[in-house]
C-alpha positions in Angstrom: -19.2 78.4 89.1 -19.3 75.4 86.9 -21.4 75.5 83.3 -24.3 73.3 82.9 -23.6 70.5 80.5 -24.9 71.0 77.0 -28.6 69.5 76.7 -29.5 67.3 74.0 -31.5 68.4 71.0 -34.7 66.3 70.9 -34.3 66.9 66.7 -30.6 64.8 66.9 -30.7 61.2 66.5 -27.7 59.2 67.4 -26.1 59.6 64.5 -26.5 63.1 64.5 -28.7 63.4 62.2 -31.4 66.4 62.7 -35.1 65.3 62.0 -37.1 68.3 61.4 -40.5 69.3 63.0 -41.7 71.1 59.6 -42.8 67.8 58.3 -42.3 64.6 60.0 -43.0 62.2 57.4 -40.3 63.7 55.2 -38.2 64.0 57.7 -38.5 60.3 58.4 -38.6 59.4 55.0 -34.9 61.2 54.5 -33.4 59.3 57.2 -35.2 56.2 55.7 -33.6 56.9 52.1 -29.8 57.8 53.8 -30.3 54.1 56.1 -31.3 51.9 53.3 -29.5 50.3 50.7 -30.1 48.1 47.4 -32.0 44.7 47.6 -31.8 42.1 45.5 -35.8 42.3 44.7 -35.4 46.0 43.0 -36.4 47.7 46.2 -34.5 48.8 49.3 -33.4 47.3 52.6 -32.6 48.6 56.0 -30.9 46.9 58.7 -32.9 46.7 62.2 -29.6 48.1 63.8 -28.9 51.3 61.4 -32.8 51.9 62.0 -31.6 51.5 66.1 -28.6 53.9 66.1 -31.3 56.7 65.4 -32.4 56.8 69.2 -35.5 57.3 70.3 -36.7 58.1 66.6 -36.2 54.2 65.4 -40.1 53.3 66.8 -41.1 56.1 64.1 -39.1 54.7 61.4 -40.3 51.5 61.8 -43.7 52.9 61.7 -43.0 54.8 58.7 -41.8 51.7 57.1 -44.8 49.4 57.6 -47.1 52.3 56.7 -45.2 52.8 52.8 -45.3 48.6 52.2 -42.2 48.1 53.9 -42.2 43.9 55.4 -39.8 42.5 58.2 -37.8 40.4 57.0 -37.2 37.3 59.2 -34.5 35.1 59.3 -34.9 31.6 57.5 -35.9 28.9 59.8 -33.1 26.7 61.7 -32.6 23.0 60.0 -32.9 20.0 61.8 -31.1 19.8 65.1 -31.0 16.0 64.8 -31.8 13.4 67.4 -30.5 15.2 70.5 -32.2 18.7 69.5 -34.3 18.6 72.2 -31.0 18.6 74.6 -30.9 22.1 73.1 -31.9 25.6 74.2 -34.5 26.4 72.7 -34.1 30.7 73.5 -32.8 31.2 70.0 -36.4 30.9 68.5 -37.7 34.1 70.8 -34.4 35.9 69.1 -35.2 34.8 65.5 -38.7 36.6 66.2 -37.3 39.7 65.9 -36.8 40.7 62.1 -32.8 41.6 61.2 -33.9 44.1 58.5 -36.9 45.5 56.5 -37.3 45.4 52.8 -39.1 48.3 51.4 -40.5 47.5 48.0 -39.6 49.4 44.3 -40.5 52.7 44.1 -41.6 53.1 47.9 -39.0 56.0 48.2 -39.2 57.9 45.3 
């Protein structure tokens, strides 16, 4: 008789991180704090992909995020493409609609 496979916790993100059911908001705000890094404003930033490798709790985190003053950040606009831009796809301005990383400002996380 063969065992069942182990079932994933619903608490584990990806990364293996366990986000507790106590409190959700400081949950989220401790994977927030452990994702996020130093920005040059004084405030902290967190890549869209860290905030992905969490699973199915990066919707949440995003949410957190905009709730505590957090902004997308988008990337700068392309320059000039010249006289044959229009020859050019044009598919790389629905990409540059999704923001890279969020900056949260001073103080948000402490």
């Amino acid at each position: 008789m063969q065992a069942d496979a182990p079932q994933a916790d619903p608490r584990r993100s990806q990364s293996g991180a366990t986000i507790q059911s106590t409190n959700p908001d400081d949950a989220i705000r401790a994977v927030v704090v452990r994702l996020s890094r130093p920005h040059a404003s004084g405030g902290k930033v967190i890549e869209r992909a860290a905030i992905l490798t969490e699973g199915a709790h990066s919707a949440a985190i995003v949410q957190w995020i905009t709730d505590h003053a957090g902004q997308p950040e988008r990337p700068a606009p392309l320059a000039g493409r010249g006289v044959h831009g229009s020859w050019l796809d044009d598919r790389r301005s629905v990409q540059r609609d999704t923001p890279l990383r969020y900056v949260l400002p001073a103080g948000a996380l402490t």
